[in-house]
Backbone bond lengths (Angstrom), bond angles and torsions (degrees), N, CA, C in turn:
res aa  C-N    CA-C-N  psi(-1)  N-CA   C-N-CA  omega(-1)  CA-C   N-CA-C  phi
1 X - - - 1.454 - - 1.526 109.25 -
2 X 1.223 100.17 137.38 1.994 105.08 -177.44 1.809 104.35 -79.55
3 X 1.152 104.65 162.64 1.201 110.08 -167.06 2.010 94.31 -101.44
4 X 1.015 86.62 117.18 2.417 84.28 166.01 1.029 107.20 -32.05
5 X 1.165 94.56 162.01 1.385 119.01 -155.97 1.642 102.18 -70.94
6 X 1.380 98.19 -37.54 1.777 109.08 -166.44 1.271 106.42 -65.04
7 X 1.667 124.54 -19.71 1.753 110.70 -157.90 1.816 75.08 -113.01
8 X 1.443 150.24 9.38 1.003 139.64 151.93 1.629 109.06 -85.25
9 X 1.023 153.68 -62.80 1.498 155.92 142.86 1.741 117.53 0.69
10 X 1.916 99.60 -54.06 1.266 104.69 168.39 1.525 132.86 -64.62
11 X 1.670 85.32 -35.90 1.963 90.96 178.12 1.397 114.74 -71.42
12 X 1.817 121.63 -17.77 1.260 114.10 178.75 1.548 107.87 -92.32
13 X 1.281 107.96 10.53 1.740 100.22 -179.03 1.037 89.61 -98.53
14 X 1.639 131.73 -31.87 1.859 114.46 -167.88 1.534 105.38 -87.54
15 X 1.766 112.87 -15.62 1.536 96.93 161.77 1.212 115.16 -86.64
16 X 1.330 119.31 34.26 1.786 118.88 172.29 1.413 125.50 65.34
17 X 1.548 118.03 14.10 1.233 108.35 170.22 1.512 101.31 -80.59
18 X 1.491 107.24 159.07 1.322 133.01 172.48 1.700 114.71 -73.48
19 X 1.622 118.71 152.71 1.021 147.99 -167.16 1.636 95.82 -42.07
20 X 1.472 109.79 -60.46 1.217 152.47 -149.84 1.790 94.66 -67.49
21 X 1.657 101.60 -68.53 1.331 103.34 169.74 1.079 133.97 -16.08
22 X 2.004 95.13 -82.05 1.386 104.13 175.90 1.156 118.52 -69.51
23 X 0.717 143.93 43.45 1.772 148.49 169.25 1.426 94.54 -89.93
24 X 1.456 85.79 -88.61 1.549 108.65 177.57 1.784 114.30 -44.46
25 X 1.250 123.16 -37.51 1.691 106.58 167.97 1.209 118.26 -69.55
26 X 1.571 122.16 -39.46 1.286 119.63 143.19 1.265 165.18 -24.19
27 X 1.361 111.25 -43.32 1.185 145.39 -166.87 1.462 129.49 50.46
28 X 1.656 99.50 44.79 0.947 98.94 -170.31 2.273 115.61 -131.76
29 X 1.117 126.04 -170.85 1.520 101.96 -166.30 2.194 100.31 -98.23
30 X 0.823 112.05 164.64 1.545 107.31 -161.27 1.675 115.54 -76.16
31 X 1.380 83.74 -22.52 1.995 108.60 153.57 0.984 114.12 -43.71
32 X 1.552 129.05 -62.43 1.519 120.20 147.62 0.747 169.66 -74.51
33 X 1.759 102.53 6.48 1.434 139.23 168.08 1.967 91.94 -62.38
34 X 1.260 108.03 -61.46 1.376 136.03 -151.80 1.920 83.75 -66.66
35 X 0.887 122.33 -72.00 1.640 121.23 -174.74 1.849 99.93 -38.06
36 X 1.559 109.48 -76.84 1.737 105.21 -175.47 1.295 116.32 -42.35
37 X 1.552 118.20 -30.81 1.398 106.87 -172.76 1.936 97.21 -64.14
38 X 1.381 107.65 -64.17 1.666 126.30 -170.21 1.767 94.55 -42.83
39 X 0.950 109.81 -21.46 2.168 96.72 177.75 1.551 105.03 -108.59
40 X 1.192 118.96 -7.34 1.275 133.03 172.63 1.583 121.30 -69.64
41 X 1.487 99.77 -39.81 1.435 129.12 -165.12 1.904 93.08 -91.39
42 X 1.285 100.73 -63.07 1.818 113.23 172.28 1.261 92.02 -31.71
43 X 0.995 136.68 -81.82 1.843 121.76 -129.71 1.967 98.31 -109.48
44 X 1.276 105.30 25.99 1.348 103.02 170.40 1.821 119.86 58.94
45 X 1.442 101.72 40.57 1.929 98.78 -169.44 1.582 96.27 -60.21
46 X 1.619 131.91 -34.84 1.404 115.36 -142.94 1.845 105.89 -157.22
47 X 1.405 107.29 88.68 1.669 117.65 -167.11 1.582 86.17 -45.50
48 X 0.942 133.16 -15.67 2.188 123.35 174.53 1.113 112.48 -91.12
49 X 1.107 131.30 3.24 1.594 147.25 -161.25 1.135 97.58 -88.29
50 X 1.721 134.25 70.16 1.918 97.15 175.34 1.702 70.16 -163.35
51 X 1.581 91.55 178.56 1.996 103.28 -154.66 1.491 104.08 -65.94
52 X 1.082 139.20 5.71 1.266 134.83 157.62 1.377 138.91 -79.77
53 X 0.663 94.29 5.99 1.492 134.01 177.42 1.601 93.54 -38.98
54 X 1.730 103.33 -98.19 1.232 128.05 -179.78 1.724 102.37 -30.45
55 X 1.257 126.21 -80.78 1.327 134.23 162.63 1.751 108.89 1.31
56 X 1.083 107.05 -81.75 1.398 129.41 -173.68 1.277 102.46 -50.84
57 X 1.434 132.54 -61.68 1.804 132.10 168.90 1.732 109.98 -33.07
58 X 1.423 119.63 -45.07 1.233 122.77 175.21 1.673 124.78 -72.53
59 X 1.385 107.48 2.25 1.405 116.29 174.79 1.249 96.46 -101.57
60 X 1.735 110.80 161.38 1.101 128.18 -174.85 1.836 121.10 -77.61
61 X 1.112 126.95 131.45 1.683 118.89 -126.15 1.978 92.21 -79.09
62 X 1.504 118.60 -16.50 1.449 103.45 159.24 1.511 118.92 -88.13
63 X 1.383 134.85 26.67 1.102 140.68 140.36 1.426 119.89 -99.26
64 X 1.208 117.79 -17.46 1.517 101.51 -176.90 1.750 97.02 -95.76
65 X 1.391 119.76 -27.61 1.469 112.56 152.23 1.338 145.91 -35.38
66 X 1.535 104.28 -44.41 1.860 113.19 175.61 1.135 93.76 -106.25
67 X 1.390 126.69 26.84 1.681 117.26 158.40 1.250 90.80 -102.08
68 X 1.179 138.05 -67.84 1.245 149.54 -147.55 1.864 94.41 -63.65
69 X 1.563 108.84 -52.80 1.582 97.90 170.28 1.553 124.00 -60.66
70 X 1.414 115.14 -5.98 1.417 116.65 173.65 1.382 120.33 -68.25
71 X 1.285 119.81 -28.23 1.352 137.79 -168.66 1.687 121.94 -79.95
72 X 1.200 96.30 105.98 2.028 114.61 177.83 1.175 98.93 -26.12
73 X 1.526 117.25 142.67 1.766 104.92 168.44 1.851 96.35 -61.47
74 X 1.403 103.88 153.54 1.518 119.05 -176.97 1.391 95.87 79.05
75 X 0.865 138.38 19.91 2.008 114.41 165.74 1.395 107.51 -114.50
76 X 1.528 116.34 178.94 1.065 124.04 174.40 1.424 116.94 -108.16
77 X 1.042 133.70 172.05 1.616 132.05 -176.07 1.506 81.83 -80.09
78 X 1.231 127.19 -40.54 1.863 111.12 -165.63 1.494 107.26 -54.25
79 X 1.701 100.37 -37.79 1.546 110.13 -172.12 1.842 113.09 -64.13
80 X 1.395 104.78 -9.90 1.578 97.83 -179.82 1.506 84.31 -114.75
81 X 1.080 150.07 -45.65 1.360 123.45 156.58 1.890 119.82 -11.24
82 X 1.068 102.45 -68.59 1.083 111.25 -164.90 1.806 109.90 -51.65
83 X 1.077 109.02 -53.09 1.352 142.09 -162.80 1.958 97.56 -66.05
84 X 1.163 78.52 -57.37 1.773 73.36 173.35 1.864 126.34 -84.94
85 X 1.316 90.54 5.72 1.729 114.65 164.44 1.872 112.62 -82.82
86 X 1.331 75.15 -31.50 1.525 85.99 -170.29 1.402 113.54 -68.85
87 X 1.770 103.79 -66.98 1.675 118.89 170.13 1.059 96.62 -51.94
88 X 1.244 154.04 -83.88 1.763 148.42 -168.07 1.810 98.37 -20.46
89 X 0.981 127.58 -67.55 1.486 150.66 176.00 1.787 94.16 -41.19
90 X 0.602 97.93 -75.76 1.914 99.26 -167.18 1.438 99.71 -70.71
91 X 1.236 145.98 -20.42 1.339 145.44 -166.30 1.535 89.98 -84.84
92 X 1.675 124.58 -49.44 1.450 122.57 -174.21 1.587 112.60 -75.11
93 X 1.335 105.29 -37.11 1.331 106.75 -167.44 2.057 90.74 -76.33
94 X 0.945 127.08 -51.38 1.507 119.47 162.01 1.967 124.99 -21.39
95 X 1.402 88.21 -59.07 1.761 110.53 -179.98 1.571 81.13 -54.67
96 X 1.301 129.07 -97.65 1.950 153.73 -169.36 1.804 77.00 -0.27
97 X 1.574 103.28 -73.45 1.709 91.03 -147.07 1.343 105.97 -83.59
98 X 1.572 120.87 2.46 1.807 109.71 168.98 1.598 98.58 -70.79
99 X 1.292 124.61 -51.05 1.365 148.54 167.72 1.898 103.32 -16.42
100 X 1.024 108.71 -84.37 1.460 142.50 -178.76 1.797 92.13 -40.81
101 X 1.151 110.01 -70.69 1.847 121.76 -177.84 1.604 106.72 -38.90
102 X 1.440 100.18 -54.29 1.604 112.17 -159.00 1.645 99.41 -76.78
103 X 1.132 130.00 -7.11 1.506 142.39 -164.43 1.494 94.57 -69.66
């Protein structure tokens, strides 16, 4: 049995092809690229499924690996993105006011 269309659309967005792409491997208009992704995303087909996607294809494939193993079951790689944006952020802004004290 073939898999819908939507969990085929999704697997080529987390291998980083473009909107545009799959259209065209598809054969279909990007209007409906853009709809499968939005019901794709709705009903939760793929905890890797989210706009980082693309991002992550452009990293080097043993970094987008121990990112991807960083991630809680249920998160997204954006969600440890984020998270380690965050600590980076408070680790400097931490340094600033030891900085500032010791002045």
């Amino acid at each position: 049995m073939r898999n819908p269309i939507y969990q085929t659309v999704a697997k080529m967005v987390c291998s980083g092809y473009s909107r545009n792409d799959i259209a065209e491997r598809l054969g279909m208009k990007v209007t409906n690229v853009h709809n499968h992704i939005k019901y794709a995303r709705s009903i939760g087909v793929d905890a890797q499924f989210d706009r980082n996607s693309v991002l992550l294809s452009r990293a080097p494939p043993h970094i987008e690996k121990w990112l991807r193993e960083q991630a809680p079951e249920g998160a997204t790689a954006g969600d440890v993105i984020l998270a380690i944006l965050n600590d980076t952020y408070n680790e400097d802004m931490d340094d600033e006011s030891k900085q500032t004290k010791d002045a």
